[in-house]
C-alpha positions as a Markdown table, in Angstrom:
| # | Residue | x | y | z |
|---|---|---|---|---|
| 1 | Unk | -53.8 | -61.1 | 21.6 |
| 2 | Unk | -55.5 | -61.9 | 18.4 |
| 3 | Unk | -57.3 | -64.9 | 17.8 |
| 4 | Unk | -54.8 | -66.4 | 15.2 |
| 5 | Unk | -51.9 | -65.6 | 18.2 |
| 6 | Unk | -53.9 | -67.2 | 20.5 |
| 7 | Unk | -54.0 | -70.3 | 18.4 |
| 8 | Unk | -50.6 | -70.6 | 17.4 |
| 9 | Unk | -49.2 | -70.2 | 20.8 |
| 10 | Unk | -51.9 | -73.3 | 22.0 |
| 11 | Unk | -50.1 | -75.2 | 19.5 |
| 12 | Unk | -47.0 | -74.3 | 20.3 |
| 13 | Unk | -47.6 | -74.8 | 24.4 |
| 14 | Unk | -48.8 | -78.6 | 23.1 |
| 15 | Unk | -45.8 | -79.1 | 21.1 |
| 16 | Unk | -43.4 | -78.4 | 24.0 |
| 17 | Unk | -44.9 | -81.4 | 25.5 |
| 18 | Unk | -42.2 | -84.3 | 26.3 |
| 19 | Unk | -42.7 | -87.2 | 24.2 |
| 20 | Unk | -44.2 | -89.9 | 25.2 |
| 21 | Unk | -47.4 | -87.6 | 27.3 |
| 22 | Unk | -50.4 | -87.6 | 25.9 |
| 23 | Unk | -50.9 | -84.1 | 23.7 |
| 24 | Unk | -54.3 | -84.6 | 22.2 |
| 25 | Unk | -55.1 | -82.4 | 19.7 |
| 26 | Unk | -57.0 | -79.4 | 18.6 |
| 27 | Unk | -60.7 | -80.0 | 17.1 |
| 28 | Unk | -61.0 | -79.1 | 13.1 |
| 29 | Unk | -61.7 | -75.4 | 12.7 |
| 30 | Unk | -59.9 | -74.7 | 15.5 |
| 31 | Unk | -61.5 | -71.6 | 17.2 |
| 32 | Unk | -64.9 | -70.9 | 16.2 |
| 33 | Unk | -67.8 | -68.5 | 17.0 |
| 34 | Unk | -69.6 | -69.8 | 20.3 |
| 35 | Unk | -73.1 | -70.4 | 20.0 |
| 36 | Unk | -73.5 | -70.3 | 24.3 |
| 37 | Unk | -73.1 | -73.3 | 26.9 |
| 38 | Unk | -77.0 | -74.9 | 27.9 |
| 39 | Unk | -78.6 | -77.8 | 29.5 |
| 40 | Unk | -75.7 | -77.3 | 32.8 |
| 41 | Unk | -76.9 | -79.0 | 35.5 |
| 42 | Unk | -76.0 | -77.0 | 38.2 |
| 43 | Unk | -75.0 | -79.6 | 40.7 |
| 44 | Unk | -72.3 | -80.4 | 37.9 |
| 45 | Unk | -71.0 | -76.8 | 37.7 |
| 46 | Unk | -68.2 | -75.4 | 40.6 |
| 47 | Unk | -67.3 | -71.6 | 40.2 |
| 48 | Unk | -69.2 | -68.4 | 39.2 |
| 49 | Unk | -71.2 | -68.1 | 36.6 |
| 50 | Unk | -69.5 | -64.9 | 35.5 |
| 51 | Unk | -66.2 | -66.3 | 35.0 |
| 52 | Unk | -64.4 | -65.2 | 32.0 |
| 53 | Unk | -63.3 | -68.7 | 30.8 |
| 54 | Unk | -66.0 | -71.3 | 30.9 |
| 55 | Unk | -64.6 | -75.2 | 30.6 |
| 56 | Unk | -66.8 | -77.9 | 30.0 |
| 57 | Unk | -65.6 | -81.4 | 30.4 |
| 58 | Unk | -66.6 | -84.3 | 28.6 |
| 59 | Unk | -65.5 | -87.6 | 30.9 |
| 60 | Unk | -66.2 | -90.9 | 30.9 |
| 61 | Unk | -65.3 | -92.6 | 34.6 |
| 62 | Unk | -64.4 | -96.0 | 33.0 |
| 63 | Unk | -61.6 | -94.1 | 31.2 |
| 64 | Unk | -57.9 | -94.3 | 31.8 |
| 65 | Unk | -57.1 | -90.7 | 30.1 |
| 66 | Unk | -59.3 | -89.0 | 32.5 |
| 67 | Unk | -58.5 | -90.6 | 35.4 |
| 68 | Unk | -55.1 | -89.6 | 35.0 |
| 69 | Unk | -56.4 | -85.4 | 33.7 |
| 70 | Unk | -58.4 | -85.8 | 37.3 |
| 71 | Unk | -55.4 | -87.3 | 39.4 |
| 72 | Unk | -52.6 | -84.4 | 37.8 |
| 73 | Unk | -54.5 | -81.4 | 36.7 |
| 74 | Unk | -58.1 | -81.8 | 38.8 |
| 75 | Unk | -57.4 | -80.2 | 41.9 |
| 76 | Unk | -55.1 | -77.7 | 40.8 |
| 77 | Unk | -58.0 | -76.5 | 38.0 |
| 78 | Unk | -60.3 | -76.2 | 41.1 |
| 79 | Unk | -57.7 | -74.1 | 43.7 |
| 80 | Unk | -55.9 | -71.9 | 40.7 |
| 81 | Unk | -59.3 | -70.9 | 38.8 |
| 82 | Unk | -62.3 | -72.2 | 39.6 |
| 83 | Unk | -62.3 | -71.1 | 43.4 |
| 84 | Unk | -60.7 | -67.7 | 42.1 |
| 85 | Unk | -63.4 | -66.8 | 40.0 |
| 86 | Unk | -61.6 | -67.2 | 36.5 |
| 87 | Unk | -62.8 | -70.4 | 35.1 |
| 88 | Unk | -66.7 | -71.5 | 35.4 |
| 89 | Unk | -66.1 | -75.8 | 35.3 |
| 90 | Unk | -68.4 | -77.7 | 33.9 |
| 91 | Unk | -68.6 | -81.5 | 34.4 |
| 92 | Unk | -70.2 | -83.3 | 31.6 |
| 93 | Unk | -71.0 | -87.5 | 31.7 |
| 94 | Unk | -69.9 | -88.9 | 28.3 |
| 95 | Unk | -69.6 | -92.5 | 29.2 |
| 96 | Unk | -68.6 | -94.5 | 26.1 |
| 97 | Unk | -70.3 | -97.3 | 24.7 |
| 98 | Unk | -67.3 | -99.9 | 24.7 |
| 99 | Unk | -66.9 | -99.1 | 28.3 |
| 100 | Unk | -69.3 | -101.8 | 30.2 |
| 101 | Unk | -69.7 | -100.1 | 34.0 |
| 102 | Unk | -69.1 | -95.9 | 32.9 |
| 103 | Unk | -72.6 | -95.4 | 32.4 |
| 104 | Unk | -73.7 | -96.7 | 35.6 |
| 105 | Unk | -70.7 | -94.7 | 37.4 |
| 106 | Unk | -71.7 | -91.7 | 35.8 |
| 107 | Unk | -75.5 | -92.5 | 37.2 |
| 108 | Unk | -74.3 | -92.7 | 40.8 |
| 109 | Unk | -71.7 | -89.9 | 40.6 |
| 110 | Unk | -74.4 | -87.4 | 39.3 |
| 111 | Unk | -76.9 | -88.3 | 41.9 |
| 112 | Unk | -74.5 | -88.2 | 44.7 |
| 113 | Unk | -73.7 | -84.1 | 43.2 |
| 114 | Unk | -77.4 | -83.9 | 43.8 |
| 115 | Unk | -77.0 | -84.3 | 47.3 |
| 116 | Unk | -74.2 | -82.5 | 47.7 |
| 117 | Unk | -71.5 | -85.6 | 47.5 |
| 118 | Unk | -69.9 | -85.4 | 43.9 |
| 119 | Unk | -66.6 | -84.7 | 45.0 |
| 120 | Unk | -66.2 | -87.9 | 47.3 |
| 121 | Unk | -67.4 | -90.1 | 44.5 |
| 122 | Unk | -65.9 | -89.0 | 41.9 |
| 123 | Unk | -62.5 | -89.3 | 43.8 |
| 124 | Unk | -63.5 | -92.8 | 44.7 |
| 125 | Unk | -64.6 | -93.8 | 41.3 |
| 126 | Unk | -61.2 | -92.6 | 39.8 |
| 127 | Unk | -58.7 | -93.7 | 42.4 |
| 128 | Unk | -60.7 | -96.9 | 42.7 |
| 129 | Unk | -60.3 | -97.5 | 38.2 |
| 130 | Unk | -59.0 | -100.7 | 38.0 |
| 131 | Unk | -60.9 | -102.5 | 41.3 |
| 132 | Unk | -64.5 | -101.3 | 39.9 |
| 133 | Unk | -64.0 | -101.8 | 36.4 |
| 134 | Unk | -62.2 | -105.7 | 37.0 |
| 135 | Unk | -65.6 | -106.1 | 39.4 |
| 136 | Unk | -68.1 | -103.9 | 38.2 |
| 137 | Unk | -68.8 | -103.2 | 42.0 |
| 138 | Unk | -69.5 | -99.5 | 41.3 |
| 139 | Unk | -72.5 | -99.4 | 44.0 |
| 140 | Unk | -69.9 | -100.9 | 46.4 |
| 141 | Unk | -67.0 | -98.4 | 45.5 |
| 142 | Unk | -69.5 | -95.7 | 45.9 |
| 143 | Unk | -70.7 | -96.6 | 49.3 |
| 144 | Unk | -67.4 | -97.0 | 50.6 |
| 145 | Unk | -67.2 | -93.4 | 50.1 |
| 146 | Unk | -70.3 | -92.3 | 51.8 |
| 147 | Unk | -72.4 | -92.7 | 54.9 |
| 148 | Unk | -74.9 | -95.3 | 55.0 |
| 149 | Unk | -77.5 | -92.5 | 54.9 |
| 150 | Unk | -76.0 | -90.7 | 52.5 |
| 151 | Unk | -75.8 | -93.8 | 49.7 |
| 152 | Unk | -79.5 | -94.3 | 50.8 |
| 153 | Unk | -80.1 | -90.9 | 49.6 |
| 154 | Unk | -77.7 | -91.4 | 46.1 |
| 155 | Unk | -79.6 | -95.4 | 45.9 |
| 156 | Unk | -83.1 | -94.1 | 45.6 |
| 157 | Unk | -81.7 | -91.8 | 43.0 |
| 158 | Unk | -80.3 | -94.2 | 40.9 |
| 159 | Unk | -83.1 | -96.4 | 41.5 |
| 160 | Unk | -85.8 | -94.0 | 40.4 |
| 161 | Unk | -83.5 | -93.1 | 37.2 |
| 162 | Unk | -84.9 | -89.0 | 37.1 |
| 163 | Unk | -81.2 | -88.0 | 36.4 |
| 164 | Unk | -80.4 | -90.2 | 33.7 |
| 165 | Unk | -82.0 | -87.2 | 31.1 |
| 166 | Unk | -79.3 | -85.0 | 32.5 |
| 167 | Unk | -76.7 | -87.8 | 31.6 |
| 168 | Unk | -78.2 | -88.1 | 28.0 |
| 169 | Unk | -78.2 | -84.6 | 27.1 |
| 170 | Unk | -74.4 | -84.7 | 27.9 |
| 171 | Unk | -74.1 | -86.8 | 25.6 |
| 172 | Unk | -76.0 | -85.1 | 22.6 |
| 173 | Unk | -74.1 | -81.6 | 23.4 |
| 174 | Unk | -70.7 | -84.1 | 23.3 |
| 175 | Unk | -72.0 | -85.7 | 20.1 |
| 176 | Unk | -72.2 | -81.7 | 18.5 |
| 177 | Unk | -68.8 | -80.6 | 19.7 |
| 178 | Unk | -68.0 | -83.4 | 18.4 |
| 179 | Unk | -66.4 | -85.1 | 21.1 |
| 180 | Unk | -64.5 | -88.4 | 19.5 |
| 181 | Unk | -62.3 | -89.1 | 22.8 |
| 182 | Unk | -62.7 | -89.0 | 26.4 |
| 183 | Unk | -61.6 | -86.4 | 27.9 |
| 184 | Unk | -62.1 | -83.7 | 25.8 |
| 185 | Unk | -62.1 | -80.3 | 26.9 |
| 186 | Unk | -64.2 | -77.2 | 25.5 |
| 187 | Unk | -63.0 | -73.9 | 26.4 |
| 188 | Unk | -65.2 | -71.3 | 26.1 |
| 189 | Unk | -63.8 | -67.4 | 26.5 |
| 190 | Unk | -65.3 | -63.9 | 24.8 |
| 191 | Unk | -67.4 | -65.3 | 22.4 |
| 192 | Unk | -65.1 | -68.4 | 20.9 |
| 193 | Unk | -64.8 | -71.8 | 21.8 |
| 194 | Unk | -61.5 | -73.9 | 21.6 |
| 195 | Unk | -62.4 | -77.8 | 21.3 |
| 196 | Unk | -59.4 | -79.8 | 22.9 |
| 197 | Unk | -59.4 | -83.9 | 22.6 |
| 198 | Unk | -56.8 | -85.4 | 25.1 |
| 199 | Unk | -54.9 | -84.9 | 28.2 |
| 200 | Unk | -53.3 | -81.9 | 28.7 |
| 201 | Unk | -50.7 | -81.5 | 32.2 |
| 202 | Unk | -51.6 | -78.9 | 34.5 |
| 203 | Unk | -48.2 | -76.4 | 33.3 |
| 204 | Unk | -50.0 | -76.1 | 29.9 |
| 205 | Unk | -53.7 | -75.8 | 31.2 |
| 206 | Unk | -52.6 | -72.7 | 33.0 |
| 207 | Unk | -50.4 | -71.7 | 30.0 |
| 208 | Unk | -53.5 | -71.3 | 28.1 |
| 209 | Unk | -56.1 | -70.1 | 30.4 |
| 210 | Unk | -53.9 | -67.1 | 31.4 |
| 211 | Unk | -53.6 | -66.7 | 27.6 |
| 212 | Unk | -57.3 | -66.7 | 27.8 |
| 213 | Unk | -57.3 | -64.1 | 30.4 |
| 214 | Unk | -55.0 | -61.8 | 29.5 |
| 215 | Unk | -57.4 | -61.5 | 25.9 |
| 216 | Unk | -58.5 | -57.9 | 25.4 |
């Protein structure tokens, strides 16, 4: 399949969306030459390396749209691909300014990857939205989640603030894509990359990455 093909079907996969769900839409330019994916911090990054498809993720905890891509489409991203060796996932932190509590979620979710924890927090700082963001108990929704040894291990991290570079350099590689809405989702596959602003349901993720796959 051709590049234009490739396109047109992604549109046409997004049009077939029922009204009223959130379609997002394809960045200006559409697909464009791929100048390579750096600055991954590894503890952010599920799947092998070697993948054909790479996806990074630009998410913001304190947002309602990617709660809802995490809750529907998340785990089924993770079983379907990344554990099968087609899609290399990459989490990025792009915690938005009008948000008051995302950029300290994003702090204590990336040093709990660091020991080994991401998945628990991250689960807890989505399911737990509304609670956290009303209270701005992140610290409190994050150790509910982990051992007491374990959140001693993630405080000192966030204490000592060594990961917040990692954070910021999300950002700037956000700020080039550019990334105007949270979640938006780069797909990266044989030397193109395919910008996508929005939430897209799990039928037409897999739509498109077996699209992706089945390029020549």
């Amino acid at each position: 399949m051709n590049r234009r093909r490739l396109i047109v079907s992604l549109l046409i996969l997004l049009a077939s969306l029922g009204p009223g769900v959130p379609t997002g839409s394809v960045s200006a330019g559409m697909a464009r030459q791929a100048p390579g994916v750096s600055d991954v911090d590894p503890y952010c990054a599920f799947g092998a390396k070697t993948a054909p498809v790479t996806m990074e993720v630009y998410s913001d905890f304190q947002c309602p749209a990617c709660k809802q891509l995490f809750k529907t489409t998340n785990q089924l991203l993770m079983d379907n691909y990344v554990n099968t060796g087609k899609v290399y996932l990459i989490q990025r932190d792009f915690p938005l300014p009008m948000h008051a509590y995302s950029r300290m979620a994003a702090s204590y979710a990336r040093a709990a990857a660091h020991i080994g924890k991401f998945e628990a927090v991250e689960q807890a700082l989505f399911q737990n939205q509304e609670k956290w963001e009303a209270n701005g108990d992140v610290k409190g929704t994050v150790a509910a989640a982990l051992s007491a040894a374990d959140m001693k291990k993630v405080q000192a991290v966030v204490d000592g603030k060594t990961l917040e570079p990692l954070i910021d350099k999300d950002k700037q590689a956000g700020q080039l894509v550019p990334v105007n809405q949270t979640p938006t989702t780069v797909f990266h596959c044989k030397g193109q990359t395919y910008p996508y602003a929005g939430v897209m349901s799990y039928d037409i993720l897999k739509q498109f990455l077996d699209q992706l796959l089945s390029q020549k």
